[in-house]
C-alpha positions as CSV (number, residue, x, y, z in Angstrom):
1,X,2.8,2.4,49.0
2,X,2.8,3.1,45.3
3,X,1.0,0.9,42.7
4,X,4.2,1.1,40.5
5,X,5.6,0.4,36.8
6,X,8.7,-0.8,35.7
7,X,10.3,1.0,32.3
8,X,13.0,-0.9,30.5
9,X,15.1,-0.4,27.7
10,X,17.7,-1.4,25.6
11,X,19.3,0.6,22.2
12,X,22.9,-1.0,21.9
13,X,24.5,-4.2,23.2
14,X,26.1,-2.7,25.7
15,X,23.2,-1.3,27.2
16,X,22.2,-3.3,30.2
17,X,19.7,-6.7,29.6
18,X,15.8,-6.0,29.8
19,X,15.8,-8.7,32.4
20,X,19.0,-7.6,34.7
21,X,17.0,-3.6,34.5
22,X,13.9,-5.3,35.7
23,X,15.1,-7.8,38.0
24,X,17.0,-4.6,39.6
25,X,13.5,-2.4,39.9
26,X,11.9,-5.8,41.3
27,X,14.2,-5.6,43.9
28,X,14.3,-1.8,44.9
29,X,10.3,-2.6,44.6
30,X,10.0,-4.9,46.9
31,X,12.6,-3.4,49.4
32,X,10.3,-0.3,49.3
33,X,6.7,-2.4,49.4
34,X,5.6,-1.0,46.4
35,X,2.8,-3.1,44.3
36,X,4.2,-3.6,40.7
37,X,1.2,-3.7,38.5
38,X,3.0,-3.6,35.5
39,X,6.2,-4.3,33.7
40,X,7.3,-2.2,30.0
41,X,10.1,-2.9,28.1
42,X,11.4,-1.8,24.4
43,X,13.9,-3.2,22.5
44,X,15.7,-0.9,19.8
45,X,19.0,-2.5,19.3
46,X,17.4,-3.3,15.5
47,X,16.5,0.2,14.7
48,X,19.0,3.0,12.9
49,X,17.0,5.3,14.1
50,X,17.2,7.7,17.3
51,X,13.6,8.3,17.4
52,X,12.9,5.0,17.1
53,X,9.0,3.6,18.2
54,X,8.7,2.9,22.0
55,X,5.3,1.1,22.1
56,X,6.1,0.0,25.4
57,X,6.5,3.6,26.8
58,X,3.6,4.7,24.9
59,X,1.4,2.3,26.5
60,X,3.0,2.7,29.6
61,X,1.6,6.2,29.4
62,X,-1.3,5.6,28.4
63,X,-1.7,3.6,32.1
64,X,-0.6,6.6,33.8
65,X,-3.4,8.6,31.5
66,X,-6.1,6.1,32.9
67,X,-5.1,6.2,36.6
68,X,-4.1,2.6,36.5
69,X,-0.2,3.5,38.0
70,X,0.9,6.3,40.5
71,X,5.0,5.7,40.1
72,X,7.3,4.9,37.0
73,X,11.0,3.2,37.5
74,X,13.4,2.9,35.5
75,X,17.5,2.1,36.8
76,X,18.9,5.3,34.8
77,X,17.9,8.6,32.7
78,X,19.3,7.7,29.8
79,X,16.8,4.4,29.5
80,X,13.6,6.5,30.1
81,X,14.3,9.5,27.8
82,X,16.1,9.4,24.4
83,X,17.4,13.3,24.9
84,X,17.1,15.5,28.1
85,X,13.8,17.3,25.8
86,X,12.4,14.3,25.1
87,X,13.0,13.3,29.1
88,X,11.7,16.8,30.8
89,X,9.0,16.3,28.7
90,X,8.0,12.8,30.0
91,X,8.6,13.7,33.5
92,X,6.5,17.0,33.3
93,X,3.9,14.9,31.4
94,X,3.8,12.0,34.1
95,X,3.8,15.1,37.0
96,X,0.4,16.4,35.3
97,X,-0.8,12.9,35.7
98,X,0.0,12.6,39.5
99,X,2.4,9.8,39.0
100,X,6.1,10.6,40.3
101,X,9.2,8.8,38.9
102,X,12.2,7.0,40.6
103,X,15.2,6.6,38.8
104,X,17.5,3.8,40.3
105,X,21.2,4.3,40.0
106,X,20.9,7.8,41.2
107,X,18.0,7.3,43.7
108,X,16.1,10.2,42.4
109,X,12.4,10.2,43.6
110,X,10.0,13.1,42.3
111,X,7.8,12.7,45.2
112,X,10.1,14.4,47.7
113,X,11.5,17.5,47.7
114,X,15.4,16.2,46.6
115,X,13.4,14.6,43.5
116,X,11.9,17.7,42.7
117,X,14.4,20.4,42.4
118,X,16.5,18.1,40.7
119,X,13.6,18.0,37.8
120,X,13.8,21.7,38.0
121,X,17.0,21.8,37.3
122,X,16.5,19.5,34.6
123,X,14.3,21.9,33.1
124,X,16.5,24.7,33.5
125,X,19.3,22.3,31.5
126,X,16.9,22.0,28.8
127,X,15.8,25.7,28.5
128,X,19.5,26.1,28.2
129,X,20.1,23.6,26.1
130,X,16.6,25.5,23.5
131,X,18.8,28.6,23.9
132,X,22.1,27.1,22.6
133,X,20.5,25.8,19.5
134,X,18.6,28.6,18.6
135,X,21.5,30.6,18.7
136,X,23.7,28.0,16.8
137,X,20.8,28.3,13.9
138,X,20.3,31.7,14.0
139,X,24.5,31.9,13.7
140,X,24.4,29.6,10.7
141,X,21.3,31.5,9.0
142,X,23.2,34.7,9.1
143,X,26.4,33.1,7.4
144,X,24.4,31.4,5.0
145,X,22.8,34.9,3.9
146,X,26.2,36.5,4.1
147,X,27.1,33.7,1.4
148,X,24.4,34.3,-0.5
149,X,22.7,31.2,-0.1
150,X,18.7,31.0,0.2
151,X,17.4,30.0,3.7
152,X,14.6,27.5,3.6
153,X,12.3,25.8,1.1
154,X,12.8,26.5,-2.5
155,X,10.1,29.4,-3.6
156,X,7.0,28.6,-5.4
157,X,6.7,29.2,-9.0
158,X,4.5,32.8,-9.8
159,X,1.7,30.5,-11.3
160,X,1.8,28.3,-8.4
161,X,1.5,31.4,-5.7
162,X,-0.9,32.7,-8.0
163,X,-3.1,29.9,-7.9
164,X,-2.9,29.5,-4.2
165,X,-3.7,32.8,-3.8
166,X,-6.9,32.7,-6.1
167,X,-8.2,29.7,-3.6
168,X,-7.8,31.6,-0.8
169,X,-9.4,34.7,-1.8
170,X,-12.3,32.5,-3.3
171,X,-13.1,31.1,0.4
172,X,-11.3,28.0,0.7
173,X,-9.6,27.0,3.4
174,X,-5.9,26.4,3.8
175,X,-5.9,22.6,4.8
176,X,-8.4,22.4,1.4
177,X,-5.7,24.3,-0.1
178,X,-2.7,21.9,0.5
179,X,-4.4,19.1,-0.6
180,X,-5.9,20.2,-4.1
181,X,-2.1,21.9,-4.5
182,X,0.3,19.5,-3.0
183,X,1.9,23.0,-1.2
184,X,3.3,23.0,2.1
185,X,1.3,24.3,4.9
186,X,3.9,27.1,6.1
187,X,3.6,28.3,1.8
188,X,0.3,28.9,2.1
189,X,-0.2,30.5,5.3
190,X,2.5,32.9,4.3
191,X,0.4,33.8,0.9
192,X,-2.3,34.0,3.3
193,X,-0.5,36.4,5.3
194,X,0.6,38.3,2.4
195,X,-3.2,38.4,1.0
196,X,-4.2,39.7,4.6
197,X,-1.9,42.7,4.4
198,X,-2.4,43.7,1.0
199,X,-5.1,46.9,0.5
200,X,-7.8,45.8,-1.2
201,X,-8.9,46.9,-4.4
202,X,-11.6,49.4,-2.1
203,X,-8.8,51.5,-0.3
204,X,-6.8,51.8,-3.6
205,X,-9.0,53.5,-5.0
């Protein structure tokens, strides 16, 4: 039997209470003779925002990290990961920890073989999913360039590149760079890129 941990949350008022979700898993849990040795639960319903914090989850994890739990629950999908990425990377992350997951309303278990595949076909979702929106950016890049609209962050100012440059070439390091500038980091590693493939002075001459 499993020392197990019950995941709960709510975003919307629809969504199901934290205490009907974990009376549910309590059940299943003891039906199963599993030893709960802890119970999680976030509440977003306040938040506007779709990443919202989950310190609950995050401490959850951080008992799988330490060995403490073996097995997650939670009744559905949808109330363990906020987006099938953000899921497939929670379950891959709890399957490098040796802890398996069991999803209620479906009565998906990772530890057999049913559980399994259907993880790998979770990740074959998401791969697809990767696909279709590097496509759909790649689609809108070339329309905006057929437009004639720039793609990306504004371009430094010449005296700004200039002086970049100059702190590279004298030795200091990018991260150095970005603070005494106030560039961004993917600026300066292009000027760095662009100092790297420029001859020097030596095989000018």
């Amino acid at each position: 039997m499993a020392n197990l941990s019950l995941y709960a949350r709510v975003s919307t008022d629809t969504d199901p209470p934290l205490s009907d979700q974990l009376d549910r898993l309590r059940t299943w849990a003891a039906s199963e003779g599993h030893t709960v040795v802890g119970e999680f639960t976030d509440d977003n319903t306040r938040s506007l925002q779709a990443d919202a914090a989950r310190p609950a989850l995050d401490r959850l994890c951080q008992l799988a990290f330490d060995g403490k739990t073996d097995m997650v629950a939670a009744v559905s999908l949808d109330r363990l990961g906020r987006s099938l990425k953000h899921l497939f990377g929670l379950l891959r992350e709890f399957e490098t920890l040796g802890v398996t997951v069991y999803i209620d309303n479906l009565a998906l278990d990772t530890s057999n073989p049913a559980g399994q595949q259907a993880v790998s076909l979770l990740g074959a979702l998401n791969d697809f999913d990767k696909a279709i929106m590097s496509e759909r950016a790649r689609r809108g890049y070339r329309k905006a360039r057929a437009k004639g609209k720039r793609i990306g962050a504004p371009r430094l100012s010449p005296s700004k590149e200039n002086r970049v440059a100059a702190l590279l070439q004298a030795g200091v390091c990018p991260h150095r760079v970005r603070t005494l500038t106030n560039v961004g980091k993917a600026a300066i590693y292009r000027i760095k890129r662009d100092l790297e493939c420029k001859p020097s002075d030596v095989e000018q001459h």
